[in-house]
DRENTORKOL-3810 file (N, C-alpha, C; in nm, 4 decimals):
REM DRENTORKOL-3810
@n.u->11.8242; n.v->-3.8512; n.w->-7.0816; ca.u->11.7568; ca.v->-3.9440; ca.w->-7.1702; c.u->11.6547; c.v->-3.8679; c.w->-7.2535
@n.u->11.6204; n.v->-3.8811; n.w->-7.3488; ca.u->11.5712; ca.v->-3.8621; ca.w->-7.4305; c.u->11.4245; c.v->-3.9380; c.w->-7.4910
@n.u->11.3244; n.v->-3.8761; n.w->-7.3888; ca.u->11.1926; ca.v->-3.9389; ca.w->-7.4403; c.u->11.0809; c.v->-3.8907; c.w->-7.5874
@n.u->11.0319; n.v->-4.0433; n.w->-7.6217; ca.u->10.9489; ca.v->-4.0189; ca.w->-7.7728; c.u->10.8314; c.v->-3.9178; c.w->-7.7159
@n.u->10.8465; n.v->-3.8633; n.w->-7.8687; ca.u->10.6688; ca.v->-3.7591; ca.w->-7.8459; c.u->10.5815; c.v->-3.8391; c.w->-7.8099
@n.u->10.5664; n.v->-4.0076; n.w->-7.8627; ca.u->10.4274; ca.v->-4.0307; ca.w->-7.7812; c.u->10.4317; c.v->-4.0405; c.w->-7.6380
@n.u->10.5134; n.v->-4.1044; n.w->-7.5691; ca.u->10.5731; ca.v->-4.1099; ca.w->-7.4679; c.u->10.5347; c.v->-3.9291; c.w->-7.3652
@n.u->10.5934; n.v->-3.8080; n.w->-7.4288; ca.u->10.5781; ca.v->-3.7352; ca.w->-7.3520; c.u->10.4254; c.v->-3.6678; c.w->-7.3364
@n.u->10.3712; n.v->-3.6785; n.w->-7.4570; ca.u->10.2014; ca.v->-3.6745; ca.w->-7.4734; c.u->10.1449; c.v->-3.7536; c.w->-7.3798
@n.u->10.1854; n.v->-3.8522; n.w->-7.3426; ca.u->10.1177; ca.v->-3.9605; ca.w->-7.2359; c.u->10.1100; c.v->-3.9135; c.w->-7.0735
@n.u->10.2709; n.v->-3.9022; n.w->-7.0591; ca.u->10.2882; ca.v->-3.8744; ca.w->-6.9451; c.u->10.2709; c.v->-3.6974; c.w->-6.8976
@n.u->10.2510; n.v->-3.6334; n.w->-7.0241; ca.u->10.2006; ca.v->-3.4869; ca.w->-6.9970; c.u->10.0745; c.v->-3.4838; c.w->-6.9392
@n.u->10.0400; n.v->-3.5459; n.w->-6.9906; ca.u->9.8290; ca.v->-3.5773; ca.w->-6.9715; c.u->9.7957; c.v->-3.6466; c.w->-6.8484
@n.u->9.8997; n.v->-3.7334; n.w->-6.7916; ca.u->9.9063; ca.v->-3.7641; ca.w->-6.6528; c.u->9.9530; c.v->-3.6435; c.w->-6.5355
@n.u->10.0857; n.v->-3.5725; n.w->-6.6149; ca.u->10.0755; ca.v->-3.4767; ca.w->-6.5233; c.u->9.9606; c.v->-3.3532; c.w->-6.5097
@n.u->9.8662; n.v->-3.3351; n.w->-6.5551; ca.u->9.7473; ca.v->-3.2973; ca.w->-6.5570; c.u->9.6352; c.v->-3.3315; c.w->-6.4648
@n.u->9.6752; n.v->-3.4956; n.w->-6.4318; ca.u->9.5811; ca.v->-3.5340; ca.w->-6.3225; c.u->9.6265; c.v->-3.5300; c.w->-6.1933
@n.u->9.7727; n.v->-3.4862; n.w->-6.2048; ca.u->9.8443; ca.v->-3.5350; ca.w->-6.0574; c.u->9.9124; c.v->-3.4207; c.w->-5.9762
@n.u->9.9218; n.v->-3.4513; n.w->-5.8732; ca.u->9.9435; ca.v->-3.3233; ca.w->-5.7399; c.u->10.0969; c.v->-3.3473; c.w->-5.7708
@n.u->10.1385; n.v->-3.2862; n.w->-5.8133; ca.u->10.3148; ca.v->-3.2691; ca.w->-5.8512; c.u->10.3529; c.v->-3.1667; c.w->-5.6890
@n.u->10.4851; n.v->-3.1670; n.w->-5.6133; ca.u->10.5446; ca.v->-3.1529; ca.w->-5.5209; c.u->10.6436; c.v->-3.0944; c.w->-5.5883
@n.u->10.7696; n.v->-3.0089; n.w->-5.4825; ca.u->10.8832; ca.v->-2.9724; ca.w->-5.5149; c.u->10.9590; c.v->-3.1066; c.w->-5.3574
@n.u->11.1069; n.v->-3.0923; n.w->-5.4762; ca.u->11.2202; ca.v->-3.1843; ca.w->-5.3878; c.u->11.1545; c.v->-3.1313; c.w->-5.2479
@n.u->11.2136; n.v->-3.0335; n.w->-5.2166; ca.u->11.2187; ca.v->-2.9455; ca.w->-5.1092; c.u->11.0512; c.v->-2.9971; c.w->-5.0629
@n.u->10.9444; n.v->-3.0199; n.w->-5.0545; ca.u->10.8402; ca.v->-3.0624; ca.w->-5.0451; c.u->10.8178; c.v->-3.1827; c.w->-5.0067
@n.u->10.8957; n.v->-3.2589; n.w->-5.0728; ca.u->10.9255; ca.v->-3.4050; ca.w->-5.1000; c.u->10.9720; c.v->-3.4217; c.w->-4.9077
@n.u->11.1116; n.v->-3.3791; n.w->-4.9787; ca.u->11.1637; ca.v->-3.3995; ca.w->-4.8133; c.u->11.1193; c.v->-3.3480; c.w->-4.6809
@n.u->11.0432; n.v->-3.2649; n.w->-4.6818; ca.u->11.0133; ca.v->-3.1872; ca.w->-4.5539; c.u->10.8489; c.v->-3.2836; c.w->-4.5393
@n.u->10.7941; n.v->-3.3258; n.w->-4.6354; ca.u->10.6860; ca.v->-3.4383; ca.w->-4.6369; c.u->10.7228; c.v->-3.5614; c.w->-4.5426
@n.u->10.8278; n.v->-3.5615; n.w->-4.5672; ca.u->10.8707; ca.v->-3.7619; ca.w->-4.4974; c.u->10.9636; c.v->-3.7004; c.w->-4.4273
@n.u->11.0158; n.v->-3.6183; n.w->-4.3707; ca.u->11.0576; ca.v->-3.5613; ca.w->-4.2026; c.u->11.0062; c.v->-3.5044; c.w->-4.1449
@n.u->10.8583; n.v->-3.4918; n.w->-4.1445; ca.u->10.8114; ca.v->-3.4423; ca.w->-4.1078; c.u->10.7017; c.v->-3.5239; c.w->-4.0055
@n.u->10.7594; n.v->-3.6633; n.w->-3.9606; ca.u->10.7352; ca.v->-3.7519; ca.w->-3.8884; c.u->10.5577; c.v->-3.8230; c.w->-3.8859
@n.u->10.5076; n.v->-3.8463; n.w->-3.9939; ca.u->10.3728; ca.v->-3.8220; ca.w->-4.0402; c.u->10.3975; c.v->-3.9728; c.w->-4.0957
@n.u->10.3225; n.v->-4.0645; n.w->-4.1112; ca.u->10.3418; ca.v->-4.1327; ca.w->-4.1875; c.u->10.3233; c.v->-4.1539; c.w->-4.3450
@n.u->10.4544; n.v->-4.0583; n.w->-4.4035; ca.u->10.4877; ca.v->-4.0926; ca.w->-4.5081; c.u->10.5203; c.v->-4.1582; c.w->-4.5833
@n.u->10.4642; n.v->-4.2356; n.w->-4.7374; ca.u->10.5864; ca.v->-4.3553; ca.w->-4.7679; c.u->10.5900; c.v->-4.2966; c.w->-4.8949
@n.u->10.7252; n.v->-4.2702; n.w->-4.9424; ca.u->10.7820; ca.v->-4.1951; ca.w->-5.0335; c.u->10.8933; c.v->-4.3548; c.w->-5.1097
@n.u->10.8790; n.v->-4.3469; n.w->-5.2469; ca.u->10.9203; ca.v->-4.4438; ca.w->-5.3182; c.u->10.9834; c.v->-4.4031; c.w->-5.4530
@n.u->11.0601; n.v->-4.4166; n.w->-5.4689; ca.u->11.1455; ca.v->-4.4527; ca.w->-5.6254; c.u->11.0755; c.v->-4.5389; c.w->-5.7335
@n.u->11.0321; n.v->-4.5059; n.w->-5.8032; ca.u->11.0004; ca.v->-4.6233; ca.w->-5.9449; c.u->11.0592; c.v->-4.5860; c.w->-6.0537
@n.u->11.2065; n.v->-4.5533; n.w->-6.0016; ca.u->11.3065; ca.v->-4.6153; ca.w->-6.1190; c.u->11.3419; c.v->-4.7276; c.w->-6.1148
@n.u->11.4451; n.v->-4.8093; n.w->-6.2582; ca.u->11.4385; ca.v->-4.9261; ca.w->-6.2579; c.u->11.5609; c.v->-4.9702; c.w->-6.1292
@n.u->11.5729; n.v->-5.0784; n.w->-6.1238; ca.u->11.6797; ca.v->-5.1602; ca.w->-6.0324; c.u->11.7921; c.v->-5.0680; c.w->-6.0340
@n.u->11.8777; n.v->-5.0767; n.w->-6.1680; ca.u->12.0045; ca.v->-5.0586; ca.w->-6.1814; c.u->11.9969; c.v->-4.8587; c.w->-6.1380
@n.u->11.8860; n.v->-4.8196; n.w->-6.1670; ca.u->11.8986; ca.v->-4.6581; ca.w->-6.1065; c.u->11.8867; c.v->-4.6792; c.w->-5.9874
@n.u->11.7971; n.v->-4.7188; n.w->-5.9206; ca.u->11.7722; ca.v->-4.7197; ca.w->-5.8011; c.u->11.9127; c.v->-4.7467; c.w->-5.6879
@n.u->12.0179; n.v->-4.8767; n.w->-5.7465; ca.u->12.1414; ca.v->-4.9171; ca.w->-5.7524; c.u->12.2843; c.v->-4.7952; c.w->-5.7052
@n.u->12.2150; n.v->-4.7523; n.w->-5.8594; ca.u->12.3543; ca.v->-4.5992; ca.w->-5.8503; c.u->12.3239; c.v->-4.4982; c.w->-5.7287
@n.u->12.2293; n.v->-4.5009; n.w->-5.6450; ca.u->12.2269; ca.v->-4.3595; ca.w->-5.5940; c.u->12.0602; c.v->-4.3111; c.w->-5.5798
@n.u->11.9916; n.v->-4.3105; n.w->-5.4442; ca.u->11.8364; ca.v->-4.2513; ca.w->-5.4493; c.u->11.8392; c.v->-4.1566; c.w->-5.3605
@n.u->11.7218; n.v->-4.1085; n.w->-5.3230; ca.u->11.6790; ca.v->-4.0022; ca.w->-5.1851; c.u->11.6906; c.v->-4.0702; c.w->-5.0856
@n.u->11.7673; n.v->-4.0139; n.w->-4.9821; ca.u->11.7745; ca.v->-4.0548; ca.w->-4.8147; c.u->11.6164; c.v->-4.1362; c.w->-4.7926
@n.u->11.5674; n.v->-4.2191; n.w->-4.7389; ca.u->11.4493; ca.v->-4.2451; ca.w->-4.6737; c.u->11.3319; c.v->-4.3037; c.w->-4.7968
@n.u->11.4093; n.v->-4.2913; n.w->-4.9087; ca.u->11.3053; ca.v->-4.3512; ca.w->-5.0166; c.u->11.2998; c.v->-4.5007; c.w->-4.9748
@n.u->11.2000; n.v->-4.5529; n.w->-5.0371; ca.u->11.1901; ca.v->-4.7064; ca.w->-5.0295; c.u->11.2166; c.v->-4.7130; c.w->-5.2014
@n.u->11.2223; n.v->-4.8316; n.w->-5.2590; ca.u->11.2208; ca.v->-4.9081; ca.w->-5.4119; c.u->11.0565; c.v->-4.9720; c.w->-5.4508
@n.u->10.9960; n.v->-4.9157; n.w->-5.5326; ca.u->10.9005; ca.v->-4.9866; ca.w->-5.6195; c.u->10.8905; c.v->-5.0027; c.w->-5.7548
@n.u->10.9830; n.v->-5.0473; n.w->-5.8390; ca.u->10.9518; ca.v->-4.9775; ca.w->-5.9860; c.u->10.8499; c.v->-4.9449; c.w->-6.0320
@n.u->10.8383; n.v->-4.8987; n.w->-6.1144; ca.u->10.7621; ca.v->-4.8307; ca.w->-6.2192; c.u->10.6636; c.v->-5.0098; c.w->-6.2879
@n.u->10.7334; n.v->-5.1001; n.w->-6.3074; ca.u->10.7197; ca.v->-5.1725; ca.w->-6.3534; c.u->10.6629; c.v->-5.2753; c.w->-6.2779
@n.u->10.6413; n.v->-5.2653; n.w->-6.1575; ca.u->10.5270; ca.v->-5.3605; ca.w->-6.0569; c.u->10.4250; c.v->-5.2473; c.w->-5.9524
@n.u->10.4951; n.v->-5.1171; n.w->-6.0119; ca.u->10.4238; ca.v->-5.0628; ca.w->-5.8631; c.u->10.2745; c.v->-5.0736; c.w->-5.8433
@n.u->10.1869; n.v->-5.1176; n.w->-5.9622; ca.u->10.0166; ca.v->-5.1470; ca.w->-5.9320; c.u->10.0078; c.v->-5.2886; c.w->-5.9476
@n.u->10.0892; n.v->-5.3565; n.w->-5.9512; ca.u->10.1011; ca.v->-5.5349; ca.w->-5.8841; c.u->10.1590; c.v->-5.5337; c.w->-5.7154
@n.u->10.2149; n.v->-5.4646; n.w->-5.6819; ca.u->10.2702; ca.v->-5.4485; ca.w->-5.5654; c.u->10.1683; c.v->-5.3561; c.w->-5.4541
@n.u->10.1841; n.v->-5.2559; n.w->-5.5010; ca.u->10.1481; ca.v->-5.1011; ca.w->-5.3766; c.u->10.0640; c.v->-5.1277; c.w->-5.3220
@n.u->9.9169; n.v->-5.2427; n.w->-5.3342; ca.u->9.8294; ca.v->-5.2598; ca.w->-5.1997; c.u->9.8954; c.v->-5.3373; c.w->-5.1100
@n.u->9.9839; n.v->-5.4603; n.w->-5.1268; ca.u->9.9833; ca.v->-5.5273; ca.w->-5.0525; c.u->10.1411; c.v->-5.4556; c.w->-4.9350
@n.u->10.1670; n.v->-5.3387; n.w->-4.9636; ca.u->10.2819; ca.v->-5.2472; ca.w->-4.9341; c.u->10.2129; c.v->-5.1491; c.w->-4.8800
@n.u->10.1048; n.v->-5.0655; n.w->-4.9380; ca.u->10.0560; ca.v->-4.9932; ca.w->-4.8573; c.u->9.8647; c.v->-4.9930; c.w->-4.8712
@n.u->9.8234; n.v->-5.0768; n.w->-4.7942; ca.u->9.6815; ca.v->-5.0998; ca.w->-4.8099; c.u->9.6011; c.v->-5.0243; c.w->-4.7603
@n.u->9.6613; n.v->-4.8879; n.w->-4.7302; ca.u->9.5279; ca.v->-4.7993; ca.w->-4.6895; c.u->9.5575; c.v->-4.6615; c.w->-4.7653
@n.u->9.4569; n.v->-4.6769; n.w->-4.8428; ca.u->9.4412; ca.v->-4.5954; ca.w->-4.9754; c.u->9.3652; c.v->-4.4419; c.w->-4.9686
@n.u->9.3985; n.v->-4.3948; n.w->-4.8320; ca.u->9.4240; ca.v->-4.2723; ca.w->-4.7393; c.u->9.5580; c.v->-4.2166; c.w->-4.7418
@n.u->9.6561; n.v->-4.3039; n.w->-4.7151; ca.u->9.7820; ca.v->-4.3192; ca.w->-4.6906; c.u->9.8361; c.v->-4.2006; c.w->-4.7757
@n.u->9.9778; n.v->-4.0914; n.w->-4.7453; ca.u->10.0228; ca.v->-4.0222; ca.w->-4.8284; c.u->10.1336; c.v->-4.0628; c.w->-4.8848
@n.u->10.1711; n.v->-4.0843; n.w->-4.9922; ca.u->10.2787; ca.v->-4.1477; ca.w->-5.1035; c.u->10.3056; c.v->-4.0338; c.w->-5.1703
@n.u->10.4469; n.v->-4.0399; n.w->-5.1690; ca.u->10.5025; ca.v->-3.9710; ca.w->-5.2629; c.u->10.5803; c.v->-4.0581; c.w->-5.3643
@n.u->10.5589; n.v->-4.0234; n.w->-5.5012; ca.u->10.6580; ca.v->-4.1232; ca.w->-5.6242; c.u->10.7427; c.v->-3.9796; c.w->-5.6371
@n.u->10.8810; n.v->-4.0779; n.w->-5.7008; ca.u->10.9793; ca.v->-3.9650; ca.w->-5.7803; c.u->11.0500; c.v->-4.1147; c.w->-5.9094
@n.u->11.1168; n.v->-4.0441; n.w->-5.9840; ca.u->11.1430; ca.v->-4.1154; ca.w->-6.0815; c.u->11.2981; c.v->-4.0222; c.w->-6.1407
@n.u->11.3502; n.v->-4.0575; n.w->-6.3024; ca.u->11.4753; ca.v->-3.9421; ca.w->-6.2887; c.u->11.3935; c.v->-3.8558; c.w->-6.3397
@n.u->11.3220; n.v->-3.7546; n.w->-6.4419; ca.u->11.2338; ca.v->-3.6560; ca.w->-6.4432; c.u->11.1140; c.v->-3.6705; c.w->-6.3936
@n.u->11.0476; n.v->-3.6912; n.w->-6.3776; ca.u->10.9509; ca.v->-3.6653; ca.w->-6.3015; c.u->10.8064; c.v->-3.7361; c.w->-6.4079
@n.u->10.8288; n.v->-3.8320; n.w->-6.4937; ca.u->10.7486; ca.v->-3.8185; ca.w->-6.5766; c.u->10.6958; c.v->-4.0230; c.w->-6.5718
@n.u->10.7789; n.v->-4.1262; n.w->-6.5611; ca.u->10.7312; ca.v->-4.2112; ca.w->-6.4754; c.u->10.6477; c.v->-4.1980; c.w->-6.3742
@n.u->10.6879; n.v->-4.1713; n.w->-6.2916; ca.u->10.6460; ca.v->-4.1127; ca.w->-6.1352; c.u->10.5079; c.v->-4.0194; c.w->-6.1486
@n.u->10.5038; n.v->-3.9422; n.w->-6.2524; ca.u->10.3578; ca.v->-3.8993; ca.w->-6.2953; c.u->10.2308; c.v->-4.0085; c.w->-6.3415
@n.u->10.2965; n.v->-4.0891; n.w->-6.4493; ca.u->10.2178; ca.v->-4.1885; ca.w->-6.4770; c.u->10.2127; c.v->-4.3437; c.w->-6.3649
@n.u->10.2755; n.v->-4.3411; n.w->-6.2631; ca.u->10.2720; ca.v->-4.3967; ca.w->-6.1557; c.u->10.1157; c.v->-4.3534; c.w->-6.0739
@n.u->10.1778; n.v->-4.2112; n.w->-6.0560; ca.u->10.0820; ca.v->-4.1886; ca.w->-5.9545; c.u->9.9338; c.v->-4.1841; c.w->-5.9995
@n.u->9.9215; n.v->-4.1095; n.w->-6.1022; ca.u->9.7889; ca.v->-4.1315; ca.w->-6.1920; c.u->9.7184; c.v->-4.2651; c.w->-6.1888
@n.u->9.7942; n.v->-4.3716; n.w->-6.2268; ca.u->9.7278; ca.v->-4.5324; ca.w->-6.1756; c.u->9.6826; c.v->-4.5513; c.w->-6.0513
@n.u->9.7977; n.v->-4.4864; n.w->-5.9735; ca.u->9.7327; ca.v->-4.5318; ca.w->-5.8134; c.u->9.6294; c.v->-4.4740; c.w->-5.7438
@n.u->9.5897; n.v->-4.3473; n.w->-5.8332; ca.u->9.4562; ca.v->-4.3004; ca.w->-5.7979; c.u->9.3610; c.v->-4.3224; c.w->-5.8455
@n.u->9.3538; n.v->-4.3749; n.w->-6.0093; ca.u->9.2840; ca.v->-4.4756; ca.w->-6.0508; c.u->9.2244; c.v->-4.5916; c.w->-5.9709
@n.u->9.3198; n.v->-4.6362; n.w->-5.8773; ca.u->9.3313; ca.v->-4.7791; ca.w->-5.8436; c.u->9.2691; c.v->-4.7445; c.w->-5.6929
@n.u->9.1963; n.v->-4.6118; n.w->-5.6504; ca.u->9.1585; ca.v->-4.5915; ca.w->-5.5156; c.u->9.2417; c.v->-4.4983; c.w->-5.4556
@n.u->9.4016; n.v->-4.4556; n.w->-5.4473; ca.u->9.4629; ca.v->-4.3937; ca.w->-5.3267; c.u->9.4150; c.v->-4.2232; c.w->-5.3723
@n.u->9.3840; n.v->-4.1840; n.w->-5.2647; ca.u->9.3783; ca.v->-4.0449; ca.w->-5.3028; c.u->9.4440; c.v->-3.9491; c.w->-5.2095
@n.u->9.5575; n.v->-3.9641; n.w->-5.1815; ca.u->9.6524; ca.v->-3.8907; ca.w->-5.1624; c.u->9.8076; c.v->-3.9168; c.w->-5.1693
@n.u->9.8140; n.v->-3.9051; n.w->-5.3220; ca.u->9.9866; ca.v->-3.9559; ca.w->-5.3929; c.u->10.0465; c.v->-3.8118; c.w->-5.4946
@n.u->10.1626; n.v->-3.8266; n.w->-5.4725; ca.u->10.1389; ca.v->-3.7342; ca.w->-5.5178; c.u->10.2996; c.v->-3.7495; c.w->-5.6392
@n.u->10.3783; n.v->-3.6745; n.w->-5.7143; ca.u->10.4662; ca.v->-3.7026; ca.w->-5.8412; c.u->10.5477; c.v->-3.6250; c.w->-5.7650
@n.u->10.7049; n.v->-3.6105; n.w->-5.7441; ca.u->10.7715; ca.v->-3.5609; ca.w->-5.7147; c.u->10.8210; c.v->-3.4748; c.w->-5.8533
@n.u->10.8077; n.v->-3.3671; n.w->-5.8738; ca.u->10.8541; ca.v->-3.2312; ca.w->-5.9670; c.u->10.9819; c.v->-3.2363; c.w->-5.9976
@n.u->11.0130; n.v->-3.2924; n.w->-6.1405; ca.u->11.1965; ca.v->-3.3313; ca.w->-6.1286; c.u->11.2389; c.v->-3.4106; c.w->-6.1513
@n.u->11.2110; n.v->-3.5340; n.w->-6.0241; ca.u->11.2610; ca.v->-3.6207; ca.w->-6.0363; c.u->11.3805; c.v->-3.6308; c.w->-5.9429
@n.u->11.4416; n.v->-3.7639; n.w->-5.9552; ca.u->11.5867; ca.v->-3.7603; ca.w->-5.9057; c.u->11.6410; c.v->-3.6494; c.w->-5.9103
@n.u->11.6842; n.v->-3.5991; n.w->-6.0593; ca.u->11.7554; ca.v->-3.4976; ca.w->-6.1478; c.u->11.7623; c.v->-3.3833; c.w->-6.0578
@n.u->11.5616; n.v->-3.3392; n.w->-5.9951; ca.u->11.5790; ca.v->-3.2223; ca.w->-5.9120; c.u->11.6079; c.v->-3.2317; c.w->-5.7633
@n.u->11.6426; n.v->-3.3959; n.w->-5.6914; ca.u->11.6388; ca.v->-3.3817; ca.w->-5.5766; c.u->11.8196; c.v->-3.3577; c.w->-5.6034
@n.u->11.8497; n.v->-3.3950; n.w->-5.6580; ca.u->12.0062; ca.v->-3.3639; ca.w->-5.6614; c.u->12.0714; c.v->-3.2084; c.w->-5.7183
@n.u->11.9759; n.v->-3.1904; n.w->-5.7687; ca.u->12.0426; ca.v->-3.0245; ca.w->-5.8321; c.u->11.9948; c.v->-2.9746; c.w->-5.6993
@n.u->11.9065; n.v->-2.9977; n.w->-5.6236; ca.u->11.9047; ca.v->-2.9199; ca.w->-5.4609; c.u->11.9603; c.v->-2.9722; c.w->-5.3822
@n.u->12.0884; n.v->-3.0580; n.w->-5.3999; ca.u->12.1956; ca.v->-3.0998; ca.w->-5.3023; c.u->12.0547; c.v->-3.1563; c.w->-5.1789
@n.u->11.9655; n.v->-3.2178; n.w->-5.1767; ca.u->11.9021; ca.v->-3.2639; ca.w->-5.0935; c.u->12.0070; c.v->-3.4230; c.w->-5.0391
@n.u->11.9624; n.v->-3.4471; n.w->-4.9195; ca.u->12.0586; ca.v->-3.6437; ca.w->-4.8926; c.u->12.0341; c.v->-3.6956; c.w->-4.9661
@n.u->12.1268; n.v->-3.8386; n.w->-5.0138; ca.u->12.0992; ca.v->-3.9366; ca.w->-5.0941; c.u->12.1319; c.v->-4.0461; c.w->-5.0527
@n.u->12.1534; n.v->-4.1318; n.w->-5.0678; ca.u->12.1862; ca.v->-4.2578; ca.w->-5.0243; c.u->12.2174; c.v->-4.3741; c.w->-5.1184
@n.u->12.3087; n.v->-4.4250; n.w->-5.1229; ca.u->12.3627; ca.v->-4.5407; ca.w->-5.2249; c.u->12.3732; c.v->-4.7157; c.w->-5.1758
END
C-alpha cells in the first residue's frame, strides 16, 4: 500500500516517540511467559486474512476507546503491530499519551513478522 506524505510525516514523528521492537522481539516478548498482551490494529478484514500466533484484535480504529477497559493497568507491557509498522506506531504513541508506559510498535509490521517465517494464525 501506498501511504500519503502527510500521512508518513505523521506517523514518522510518532515513530520518534516510540520503543519500536524486532518480529523476533515481538515473539520471544509474549513466550516468554510474562504477562504480555500483544495486539493487531489492523482493520477486521486484515486481521481476517491471516495474524501472529497469540495476537489478540484491537483496531487501530477503537484501540483508545477500548484498551483501558482491556487492559487497565497502565504498567502492563503491550506490544502493537500493524502491516508496516506505521499504524501501530501512531497507536502506541496515544497509549502513552493516555498513561501506559510500557508499549511498544512492532518494527515491520505484519509484512516483517512474515518475511521471518515467524507462526501465524488464520
Amino acid at each position: 500500500m501506498e501511504h500519503s506524505e502527510g500521512f508518513l510525516r505523521f506517523a514518522e514523528a510518532a515513530r520518534t516517540r516510540v520503543r519500536e521492537i524486532t518480529p523476533q522481539e515481538a515473539q520471544a516478548r509474549v513466550g516468554s511467559g510474562d504477562a504480555v498482551r500483544f495486539f493487531d490494529v489492523r482493520e477486521d478484514h486484515e486481521w481476517a486474512a491471516g495474524h501472529a500466533a497469540n495476537a489478540e484484535h484491537l483496531s487501530r480504529g477503537i484501540i483508545e476507546r477500548d484498551i483501558e477497559r482491556m487492559v487497565p493497568d497502565k504498567e502492563a507491557e503491550i506490544i502493537l503491530y500493524c502491516g508496516g509498522g506505521y499504524r501501530s506506531a501512531l497507536a502506541a504513541d496515544n497509549l502513552q499519551k493516555m498513561g501506559y508506559r510500557n508499549v511498544h510498535s512492532m518494527k515491520g509490521g505484519w509484512s516483517a513478522w512474515q518475511e521471518a517465517a515467524l507462526p501465524v494464525e488464520a
